[in-house]
C-alpha positions as CSV (number, residue, x, y, z in Angstrom):
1,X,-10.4,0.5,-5.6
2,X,-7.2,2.5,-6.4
3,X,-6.7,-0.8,-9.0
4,X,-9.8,-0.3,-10.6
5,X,-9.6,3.8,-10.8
6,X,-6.6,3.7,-12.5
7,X,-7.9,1.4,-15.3
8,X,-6.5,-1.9,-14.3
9,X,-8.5,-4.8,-15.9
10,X,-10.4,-7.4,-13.7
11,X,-7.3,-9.8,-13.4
12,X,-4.7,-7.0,-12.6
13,X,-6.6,-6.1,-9.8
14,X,-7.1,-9.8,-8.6
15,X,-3.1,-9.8,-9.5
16,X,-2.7,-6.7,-7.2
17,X,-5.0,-8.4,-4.0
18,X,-3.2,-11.5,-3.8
19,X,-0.2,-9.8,-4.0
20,X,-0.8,-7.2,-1.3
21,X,-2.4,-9.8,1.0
22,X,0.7,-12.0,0.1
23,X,3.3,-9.1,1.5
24,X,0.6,-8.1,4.8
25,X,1.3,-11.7,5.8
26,X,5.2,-11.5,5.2
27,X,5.2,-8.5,7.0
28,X,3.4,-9.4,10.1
29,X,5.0,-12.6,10.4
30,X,7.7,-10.6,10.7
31,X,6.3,-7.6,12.9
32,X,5.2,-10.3,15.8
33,X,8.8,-9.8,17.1
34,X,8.7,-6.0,17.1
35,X,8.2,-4.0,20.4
36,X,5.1,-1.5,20.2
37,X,7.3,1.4,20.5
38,X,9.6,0.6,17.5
39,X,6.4,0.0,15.3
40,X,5.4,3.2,16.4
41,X,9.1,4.6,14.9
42,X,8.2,2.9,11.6
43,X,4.9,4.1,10.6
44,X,6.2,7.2,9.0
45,X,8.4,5.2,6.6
46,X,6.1,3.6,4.6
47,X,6.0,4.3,0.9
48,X,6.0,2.9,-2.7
49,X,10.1,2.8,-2.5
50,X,9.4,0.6,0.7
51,X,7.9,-2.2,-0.9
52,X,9.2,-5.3,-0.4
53,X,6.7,-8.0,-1.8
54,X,6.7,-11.6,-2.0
55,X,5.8,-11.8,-5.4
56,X,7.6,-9.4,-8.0
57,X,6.3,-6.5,-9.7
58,X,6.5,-5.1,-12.9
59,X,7.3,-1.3,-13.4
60,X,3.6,-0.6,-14.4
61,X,2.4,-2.3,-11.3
62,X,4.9,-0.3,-9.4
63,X,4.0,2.8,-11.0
64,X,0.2,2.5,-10.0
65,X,1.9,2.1,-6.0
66,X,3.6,4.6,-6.5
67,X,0.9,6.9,-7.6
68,X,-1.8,6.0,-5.4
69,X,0.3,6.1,-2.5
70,X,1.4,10.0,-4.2
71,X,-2.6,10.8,-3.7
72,X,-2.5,8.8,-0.3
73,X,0.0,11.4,1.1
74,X,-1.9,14.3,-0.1
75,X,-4.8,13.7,1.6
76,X,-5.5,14.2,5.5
77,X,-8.1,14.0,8.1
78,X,-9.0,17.1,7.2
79,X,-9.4,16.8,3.5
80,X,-11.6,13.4,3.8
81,X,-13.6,15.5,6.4
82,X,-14.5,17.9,3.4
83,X,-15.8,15.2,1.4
84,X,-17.8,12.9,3.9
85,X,-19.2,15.9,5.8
């Protein structure tokens, strides 16, 4: 969705799926190994400069990360409350 709102054509977005279902198995093949409590230390450092995908990225795909994950941080329990409620 973030893809599509941000005017990526049909197969950038297809590009952009593969991609990030390419990295979530990298990353929990290697996660398996990780104790609950230092996977609870990580969550707070995720973020675009974080991203360390299988499959190269060009600066304009790594811009659109970088932006939606910009409007990701904004946004809070509280502010998706506002909107759903």
């Amino acid at each position: 969705m973030a893809a599509r709102e941000n005017g990526v054509d049909v197969s950038g977005r297809d590009h952009a799926v593969r991609t990030a279902c390419a990295a979530y198995r990298t990353t929990m093949s290697q996660l398996w190994q990780v104790s609950p409590y230092d996977l609870w230390q990580m969550r707070g450092y995720a973020s675009a400069a974080h991203i360390d995908a299988p499959m190269k990225l060009d600066a304009e795909e790594k811009a659109t990360i970088e932006k939606t994950v910009e409007r990701a941080m904004k946004r809070s329990h509280a502010t998706m409350l506002a909107k759903v409620a």
